[in-house]
C-alpha positions as CSV (number, residue, x, y, z in Angstrom):
1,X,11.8,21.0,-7.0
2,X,14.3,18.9,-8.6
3,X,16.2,19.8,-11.6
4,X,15.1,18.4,-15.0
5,X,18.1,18.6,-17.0
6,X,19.5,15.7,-15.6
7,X,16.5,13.5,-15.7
8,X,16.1,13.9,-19.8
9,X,18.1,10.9,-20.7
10,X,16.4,8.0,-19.4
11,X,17.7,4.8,-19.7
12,X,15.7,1.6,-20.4
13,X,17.2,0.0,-16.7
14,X,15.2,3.2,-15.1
15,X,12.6,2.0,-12.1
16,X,9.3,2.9,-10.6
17,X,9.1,1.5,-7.1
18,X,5.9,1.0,-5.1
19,X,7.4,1.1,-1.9
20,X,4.6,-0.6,0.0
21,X,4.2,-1.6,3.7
22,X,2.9,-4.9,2.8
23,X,3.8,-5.4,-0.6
24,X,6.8,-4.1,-3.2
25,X,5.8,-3.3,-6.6
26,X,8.6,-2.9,-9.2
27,X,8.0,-1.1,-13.0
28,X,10.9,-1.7,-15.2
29,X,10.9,1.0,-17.9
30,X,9.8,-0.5,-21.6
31,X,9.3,-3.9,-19.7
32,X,6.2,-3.3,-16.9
33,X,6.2,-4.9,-13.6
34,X,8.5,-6.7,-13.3
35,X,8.9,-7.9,-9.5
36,X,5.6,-7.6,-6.9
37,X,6.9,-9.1,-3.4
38,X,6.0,-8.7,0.6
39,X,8.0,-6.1,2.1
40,X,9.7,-8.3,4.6
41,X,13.1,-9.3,4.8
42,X,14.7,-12.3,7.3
43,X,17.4,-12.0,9.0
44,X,19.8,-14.1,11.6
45,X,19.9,-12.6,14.7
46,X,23.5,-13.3,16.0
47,X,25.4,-12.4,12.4
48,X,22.9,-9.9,11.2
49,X,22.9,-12.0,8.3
50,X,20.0,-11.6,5.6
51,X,19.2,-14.7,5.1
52,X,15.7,-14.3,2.9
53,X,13.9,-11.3,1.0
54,X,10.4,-11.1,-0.1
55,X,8.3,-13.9,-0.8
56,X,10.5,-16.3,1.0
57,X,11.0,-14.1,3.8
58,X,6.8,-13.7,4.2
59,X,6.8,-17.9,4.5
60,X,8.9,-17.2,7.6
61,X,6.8,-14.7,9.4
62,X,5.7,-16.7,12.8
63,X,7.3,-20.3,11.6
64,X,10.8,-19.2,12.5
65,X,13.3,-20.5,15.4
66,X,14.0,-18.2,17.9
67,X,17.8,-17.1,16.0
68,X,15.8,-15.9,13.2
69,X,14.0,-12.9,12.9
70,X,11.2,-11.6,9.7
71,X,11.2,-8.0,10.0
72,X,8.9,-5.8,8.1
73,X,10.9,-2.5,7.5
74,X,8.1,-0.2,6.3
75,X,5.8,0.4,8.8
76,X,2.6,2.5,8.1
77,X,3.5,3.7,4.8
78,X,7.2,5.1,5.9
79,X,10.4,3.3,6.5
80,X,10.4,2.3,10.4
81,X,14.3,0.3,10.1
82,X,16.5,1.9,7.7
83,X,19.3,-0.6,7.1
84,X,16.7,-3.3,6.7
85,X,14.6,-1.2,3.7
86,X,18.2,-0.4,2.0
87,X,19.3,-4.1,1.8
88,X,15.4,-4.9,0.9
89,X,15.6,-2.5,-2.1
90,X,19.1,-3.8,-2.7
91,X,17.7,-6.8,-3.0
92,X,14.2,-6.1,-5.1
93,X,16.6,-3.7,-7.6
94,X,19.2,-5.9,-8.8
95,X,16.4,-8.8,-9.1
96,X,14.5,-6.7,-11.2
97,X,17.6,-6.5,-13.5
98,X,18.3,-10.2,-13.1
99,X,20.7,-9.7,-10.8
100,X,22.7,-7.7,-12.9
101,X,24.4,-5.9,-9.9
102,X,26.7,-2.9,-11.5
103,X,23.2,-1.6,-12.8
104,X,22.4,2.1,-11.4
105,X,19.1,3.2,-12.6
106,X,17.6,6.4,-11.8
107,X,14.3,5.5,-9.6
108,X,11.0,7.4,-9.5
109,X,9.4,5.6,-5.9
110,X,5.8,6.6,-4.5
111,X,5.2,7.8,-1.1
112,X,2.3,9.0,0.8
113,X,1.3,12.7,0.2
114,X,1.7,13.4,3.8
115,X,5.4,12.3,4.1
116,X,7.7,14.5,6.5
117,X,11.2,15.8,5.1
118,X,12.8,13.5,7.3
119,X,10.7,10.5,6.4
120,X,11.3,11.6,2.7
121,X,15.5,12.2,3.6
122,X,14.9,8.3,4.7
123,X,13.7,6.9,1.4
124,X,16.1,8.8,-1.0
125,X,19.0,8.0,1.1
126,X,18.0,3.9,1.6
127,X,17.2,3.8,-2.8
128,X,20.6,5.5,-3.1
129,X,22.6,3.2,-1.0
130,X,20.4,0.8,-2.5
131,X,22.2,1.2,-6.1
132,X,20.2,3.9,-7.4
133,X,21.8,6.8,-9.1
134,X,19.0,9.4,-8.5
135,X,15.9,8.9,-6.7
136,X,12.5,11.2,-7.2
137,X,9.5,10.9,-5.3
138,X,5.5,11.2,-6.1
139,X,2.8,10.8,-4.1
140,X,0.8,7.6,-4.2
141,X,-2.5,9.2,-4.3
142,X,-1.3,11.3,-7.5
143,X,0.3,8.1,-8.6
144,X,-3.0,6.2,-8.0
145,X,-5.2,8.2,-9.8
146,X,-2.7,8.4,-12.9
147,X,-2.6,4.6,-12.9
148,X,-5.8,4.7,-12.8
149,X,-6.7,7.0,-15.9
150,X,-7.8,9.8,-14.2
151,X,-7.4,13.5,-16.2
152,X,-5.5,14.7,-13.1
153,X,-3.3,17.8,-15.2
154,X,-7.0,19.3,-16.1
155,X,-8.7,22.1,-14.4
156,X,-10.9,19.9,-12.4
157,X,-11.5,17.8,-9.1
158,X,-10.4,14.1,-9.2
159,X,-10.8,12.1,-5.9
160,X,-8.8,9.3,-5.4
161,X,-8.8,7.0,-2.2
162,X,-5.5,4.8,-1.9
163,X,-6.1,1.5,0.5
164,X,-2.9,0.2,1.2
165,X,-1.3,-2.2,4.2
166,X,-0.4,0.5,6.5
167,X,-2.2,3.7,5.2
168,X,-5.3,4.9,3.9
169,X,-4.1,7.9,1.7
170,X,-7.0,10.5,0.3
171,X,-6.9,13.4,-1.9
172,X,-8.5,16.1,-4.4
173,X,-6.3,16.1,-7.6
174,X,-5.9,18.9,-9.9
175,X,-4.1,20.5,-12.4
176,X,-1.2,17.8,-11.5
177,X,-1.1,18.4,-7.7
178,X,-2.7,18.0,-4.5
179,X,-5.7,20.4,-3.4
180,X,-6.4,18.3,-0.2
181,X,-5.5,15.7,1.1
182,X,-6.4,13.1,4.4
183,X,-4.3,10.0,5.3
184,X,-5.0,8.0,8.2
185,X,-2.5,5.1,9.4
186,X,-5.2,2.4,9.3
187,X,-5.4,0.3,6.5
188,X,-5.2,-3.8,5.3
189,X,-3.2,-4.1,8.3
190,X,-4.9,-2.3,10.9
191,X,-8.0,-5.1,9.1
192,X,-5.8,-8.2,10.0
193,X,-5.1,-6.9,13.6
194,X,-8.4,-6.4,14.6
195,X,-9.6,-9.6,13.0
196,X,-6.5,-11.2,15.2
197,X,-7.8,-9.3,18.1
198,X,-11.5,-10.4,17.9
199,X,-10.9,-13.9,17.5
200,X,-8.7,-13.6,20.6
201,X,-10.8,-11.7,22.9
202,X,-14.5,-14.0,21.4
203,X,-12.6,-17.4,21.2
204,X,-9.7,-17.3,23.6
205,X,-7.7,-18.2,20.6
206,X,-4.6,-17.0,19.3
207,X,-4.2,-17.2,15.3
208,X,-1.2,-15.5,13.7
209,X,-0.4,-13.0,11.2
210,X,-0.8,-15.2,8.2
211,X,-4.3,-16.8,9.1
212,X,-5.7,-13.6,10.2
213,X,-5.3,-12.2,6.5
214,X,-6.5,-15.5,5.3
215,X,-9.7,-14.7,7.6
216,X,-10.2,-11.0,5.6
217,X,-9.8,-12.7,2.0
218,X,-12.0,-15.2,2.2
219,X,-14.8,-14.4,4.9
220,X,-14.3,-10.7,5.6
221,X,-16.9,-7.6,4.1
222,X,-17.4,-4.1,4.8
223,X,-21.4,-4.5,3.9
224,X,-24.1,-7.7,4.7
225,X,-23.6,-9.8,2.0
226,X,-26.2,-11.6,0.0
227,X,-24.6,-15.2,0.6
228,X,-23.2,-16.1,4.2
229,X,-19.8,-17.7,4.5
230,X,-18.3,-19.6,6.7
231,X,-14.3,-20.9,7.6
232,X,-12.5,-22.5,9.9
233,X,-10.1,-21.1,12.2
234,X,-6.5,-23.1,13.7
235,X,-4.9,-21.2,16.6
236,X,-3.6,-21.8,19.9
237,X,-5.8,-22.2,23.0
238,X,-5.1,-19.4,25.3
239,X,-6.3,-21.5,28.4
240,X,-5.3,-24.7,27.8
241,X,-1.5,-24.3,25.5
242,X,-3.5,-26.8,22.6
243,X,-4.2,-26.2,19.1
244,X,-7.8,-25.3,18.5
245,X,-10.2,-24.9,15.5
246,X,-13.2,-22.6,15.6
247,X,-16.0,-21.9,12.9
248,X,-16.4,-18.1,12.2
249,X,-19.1,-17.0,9.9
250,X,-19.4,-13.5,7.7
251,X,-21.0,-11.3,10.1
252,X,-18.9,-11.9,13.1
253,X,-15.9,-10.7,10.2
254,X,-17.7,-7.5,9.9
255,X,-18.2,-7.1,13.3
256,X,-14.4,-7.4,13.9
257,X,-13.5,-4.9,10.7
258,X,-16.1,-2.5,12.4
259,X,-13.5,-0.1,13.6
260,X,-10.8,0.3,10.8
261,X,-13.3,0.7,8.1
262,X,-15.5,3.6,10.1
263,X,-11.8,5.4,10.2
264,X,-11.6,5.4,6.7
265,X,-14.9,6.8,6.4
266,X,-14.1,9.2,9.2
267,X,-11.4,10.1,6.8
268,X,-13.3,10.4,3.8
269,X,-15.6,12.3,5.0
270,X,-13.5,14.9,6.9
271,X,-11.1,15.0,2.9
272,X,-15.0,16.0,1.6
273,X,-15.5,18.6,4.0
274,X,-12.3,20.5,3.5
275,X,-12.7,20.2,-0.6
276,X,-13.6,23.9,-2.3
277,X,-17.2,24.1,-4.0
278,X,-16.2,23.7,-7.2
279,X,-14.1,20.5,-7.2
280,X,-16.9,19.3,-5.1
281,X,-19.3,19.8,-8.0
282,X,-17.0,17.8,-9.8
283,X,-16.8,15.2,-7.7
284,X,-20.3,14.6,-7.6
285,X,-20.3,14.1,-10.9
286,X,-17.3,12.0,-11.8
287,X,-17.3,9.9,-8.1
288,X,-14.8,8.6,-6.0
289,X,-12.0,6.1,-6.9
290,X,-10.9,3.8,-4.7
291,X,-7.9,1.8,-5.3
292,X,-5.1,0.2,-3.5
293,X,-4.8,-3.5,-2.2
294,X,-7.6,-2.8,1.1
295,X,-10.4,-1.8,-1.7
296,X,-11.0,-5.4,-2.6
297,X,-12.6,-5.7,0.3
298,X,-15.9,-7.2,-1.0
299,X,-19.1,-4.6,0.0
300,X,-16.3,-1.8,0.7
301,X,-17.5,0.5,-2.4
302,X,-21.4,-0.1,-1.1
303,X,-20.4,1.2,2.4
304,X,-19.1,4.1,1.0
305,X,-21.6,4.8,-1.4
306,X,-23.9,4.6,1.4
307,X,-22.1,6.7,3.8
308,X,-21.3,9.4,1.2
309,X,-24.0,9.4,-1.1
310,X,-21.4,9.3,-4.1
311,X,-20.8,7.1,-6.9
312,X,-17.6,5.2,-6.0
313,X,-15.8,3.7,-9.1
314,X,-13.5,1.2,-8.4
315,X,-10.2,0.6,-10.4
316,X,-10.1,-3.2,-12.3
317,X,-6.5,-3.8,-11.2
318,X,-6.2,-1.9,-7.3
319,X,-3.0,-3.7,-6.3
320,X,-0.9,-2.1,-9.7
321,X,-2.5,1.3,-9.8
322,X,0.3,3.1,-7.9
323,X,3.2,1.2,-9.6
324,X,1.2,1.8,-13.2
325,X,1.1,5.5,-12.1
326,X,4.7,6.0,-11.2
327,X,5.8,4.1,-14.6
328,X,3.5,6.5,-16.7
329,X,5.4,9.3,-15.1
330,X,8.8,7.5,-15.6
331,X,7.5,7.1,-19.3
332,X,6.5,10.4,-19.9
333,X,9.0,13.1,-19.0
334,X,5.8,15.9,-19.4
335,X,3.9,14.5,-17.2
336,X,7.1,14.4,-14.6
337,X,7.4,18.0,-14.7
338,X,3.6,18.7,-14.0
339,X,3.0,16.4,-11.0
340,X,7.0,16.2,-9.2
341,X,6.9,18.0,-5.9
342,X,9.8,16.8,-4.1
């Protein structure tokens, strides 16, 4: 546990940091989000040279010559290339100060609940070098369910399930902490691969990063749905070297997605198994929340409903819950000292 003392005088430039693999959320104390950007940063090969961060660097990913690399240094929820998530944060900080640079705010930054002391050594060290004077961490799932209003510091069972890019994060809150907890590294991303994958094994086609998220948005489902959609496809002939364009419909969507999602469940159910009787009662009674960005996948809430039998709630704004969550703890110094663990 960290000491208080020294977090009692918080300062307005003070920071909660979604630390996401696919996207970087940024709470500015007193001002709200104030930054919400891909966790991607370019760089030139030869000089090591950042040359783009963010939402520029994301426009790179697959389009760039072969000198120039887009690097995604958060992999699965944890950070996979240190120097590149230090400069990142660097980076997403002093923007979020509009770029005053000599700013060190103290940073409260969400990580998943199953996070090893190294892996947790890795993000305080990267946010200090980063600028920060004095880094805390929470756990997303506790963050989730704060952002999204849940009475998590009461004797009773609050289950949250946190969808992100690179994890799937699951847990029983109460009385401020964690009873039990699942997290499974399959998520939005693990979606967009096998989308990518399917599309290359059915159509001999190769599509890239960018069009296979494209394909979840705007034709992908967890559950039939009541009208059928249809989209068209550009990739690269496998056989031939030519650009292609194939029709894929709904169902062959949820075909691909098939496999991530039934790990999730997997994961849901195996979180509902290991819960104590009582918070279980609870449970039934209040549902399960699902948040993050992968829980806007349309029909995902009816799957689990029907694999589960529970009401699922989900959150009206599942991309900002964590960041919300982490800047009602930066905003509320009681509520710090019940859910801080690290």
């Amino acid at each position: 546990m960290v000491g208080l003392s020294s977090i009692l005088g918080w300062f307005s430039s003070d920071l909660a940091i979604d630390l996401g693999t696919a996207t970087t959320l940024v709470y500015v104390r007193g001002k709200g989000i104030t930054l919400s950007e891909p966790s991607v940063v370019a760089l030139e090969k030869q000089t090591n040279q950042v040359l783009a961060v963010g939402i520029e660097a994301k426009r790179m990913v697959g389009r760039t010559p072969g000198n120039i690399v887009a690097i995604r240094p958060i992999k699965e929820g944890v950070i996979a290339d240190f120097a590149m998530t230090e400069r990142m944060l660097e980076y997403f900080i002093t923007k979020s100060h509009n770029r005053r640079a000599f700013v060190r705010p103290r940073c409260i930054i969400g990580v998943p609940s199953r996070i090893t002391e190294v892996e947790q050594r890795a993000v305080r060290e990267s946010a200090n070098q980063a600028g920060a004077r004095e880094v805390y961490l929470i756990e997303e799932p506790v963050a989730a369910a704060i952002g999204a209003g849940l009475p998590i510091t009461e004797p009773s069972g609050n289950m949250v399930v946190d969808i992100g890019g690179g994890t799937t994060d699951i847990a029983v809150i109460s009385l401020g902490g964690i009873v039990c907890s699942e997290s499974v590294k399959v998520a939005g991303d693990s979606m967009d691969d096998a989308i990518l994958s399917y599309i290359k094994r059915r159509y001999n086609l190769l599509i890239g990063e960018h069009m296979a998220e494209r394909v979840k948005i705007e034709v992908g489902s967890a559950y039939p749905m009541e009208q059928a959609k249809t989209m068209m496809v550009k990739g690269r002939d496998m056989i031939s070297g030519i650009p292609r364009t194939v029709v894929v419909n709904d169902s062959e969507i949820r075909e691909a997605l098939e496999d991530p999602i039934h790990s999730i469940v997997n994961a849901l159910r195996t979180a509902l198994e290991n819960t104590p009787p009582e918070l279980a009662g609870d449970i039934i009674d209040k549902g399960v929340v699902i948040t993050g960005g992968g829980s806007l996948l349309p029909g995902l809430a009816t799957r689990f409903q029907e694999e589960t039998n529970l009401p699922i709630i989900t959150v009206e704004d599942p991309l900002t819950s964590v960041v919300y969550g982490v800047g009602k703890v930066l905003d509320e110094i009681e509520l710090f000292r019940k859910v801080e663990k690290f």
